[in-house]
N, C-alpha and C positions, 0 to 999 in steps of 0.2 A: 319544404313540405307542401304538398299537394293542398288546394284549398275544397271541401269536400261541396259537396250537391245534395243533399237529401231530397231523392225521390219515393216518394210517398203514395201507398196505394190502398183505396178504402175497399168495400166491403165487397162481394163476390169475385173479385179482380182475381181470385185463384184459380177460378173456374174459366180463366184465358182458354180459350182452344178447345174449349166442348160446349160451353155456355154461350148458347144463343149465337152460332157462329156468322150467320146469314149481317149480322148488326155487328160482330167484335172482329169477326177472322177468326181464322184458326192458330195462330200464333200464341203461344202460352205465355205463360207471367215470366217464366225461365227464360224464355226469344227477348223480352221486352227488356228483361235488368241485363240480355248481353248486349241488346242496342245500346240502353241509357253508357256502360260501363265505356263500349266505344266510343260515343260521343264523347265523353268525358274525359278519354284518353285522345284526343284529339286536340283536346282545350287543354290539357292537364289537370283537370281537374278528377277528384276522387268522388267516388260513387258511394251513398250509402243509401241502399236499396232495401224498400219497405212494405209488408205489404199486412192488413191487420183488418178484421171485420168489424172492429171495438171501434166505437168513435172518440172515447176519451187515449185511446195510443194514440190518435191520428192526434190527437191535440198536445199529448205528450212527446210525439215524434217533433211537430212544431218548436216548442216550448224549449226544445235537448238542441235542436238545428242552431236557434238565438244564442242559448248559453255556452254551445263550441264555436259559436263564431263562424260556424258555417257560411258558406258563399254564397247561397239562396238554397232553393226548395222547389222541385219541381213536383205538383202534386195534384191527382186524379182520384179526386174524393167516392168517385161513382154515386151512389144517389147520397150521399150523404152532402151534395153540392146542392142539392132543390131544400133539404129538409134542417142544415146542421147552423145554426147562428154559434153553437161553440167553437165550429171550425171557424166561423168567419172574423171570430172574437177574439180567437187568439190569431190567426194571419194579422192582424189590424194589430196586435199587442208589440209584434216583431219589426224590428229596419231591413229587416233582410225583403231580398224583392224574391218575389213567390211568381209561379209561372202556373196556371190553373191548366189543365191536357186531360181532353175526352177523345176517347179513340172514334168514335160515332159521332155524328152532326147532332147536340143535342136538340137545337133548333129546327130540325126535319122530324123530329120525333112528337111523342107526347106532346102535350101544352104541359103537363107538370113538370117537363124534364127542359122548361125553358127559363125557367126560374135559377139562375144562380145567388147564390148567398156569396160566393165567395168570390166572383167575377170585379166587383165592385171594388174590394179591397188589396184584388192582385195586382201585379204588374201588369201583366198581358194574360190572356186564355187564349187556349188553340185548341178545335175543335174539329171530327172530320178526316186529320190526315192518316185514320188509322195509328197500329204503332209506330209510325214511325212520325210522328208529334211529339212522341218520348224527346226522342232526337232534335226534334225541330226546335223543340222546348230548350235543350238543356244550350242548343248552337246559341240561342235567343240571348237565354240567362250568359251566356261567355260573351256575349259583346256587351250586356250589359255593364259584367265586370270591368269589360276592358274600358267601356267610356270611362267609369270612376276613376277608374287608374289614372286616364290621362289629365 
């Protein structure tokens, strides 16, 4: 059996491909979970793709990824990354290694959109590559897996 990935998406991320395209693309939330599902079919790994404007799902997607034993988490809080110590509270709560993916440089942005909460407590953050960071992310998290194995 396939070891899963929860990929995880915070709040406006539905509005992919009309919201603010000059900064996201035009690529929709539907373009992103067929990237992530490829990647992961590449690794073998299974996709569970998420996406939710509630910050406490985003905590309970986390909380669900640990007790199935999930194989990490790749996850793009969107601004709940400057504002959320719950989300950071529970990544910090998990062994799973968590991969932090903004599709925009948040660091060429705002000064409040340079503040990560969750930076600190992840494995790696990827920032910048557009969606396809998704990817970049989940390639990341597969070789993670694969060092523990060896």
């Amino acid at each position: 059996m396939a070891k899963t990935v929860y990929v995880l998406n915070g709040p406006n991320l539905n509005l992919l491909g009309t919201r603010e395209p000059k900064t996201y693309g035009r690529a929709t939330l539907k373009d992103v979970e067929a990237i992530c599902r490829e990647a992961g079919k590449r690794h073998g790994l299974a996709i569970e793709f998420r996406q939710t404007n509630h910050e406490g799902a985003l905590v309970d997607s986390i909380h669900e990824a640990a007790a199935k034993k999930g194989a990490g988490v790749v996850i793009n809080a969107g601004a709940y990354t400057h504002t959320s110590v719950a989300l950071r509270d529970a990544i910090a709560a998990i062994e799973l290694p968590v991969i932090e993916v903004h599709i925009s440089n948040i660091f060429a942005r705002e000064s409040f959109r340079h503040l990560s909460h969750i930076a600190p407590v992840a494995k790696a953050s990827l920032c910048g590559f557009g969606v396809a960071g998704y990817a970049l992310a989940i390639d990341g998290l597969a070789a993670l897996i694969a060092q523990r194995k060896g």
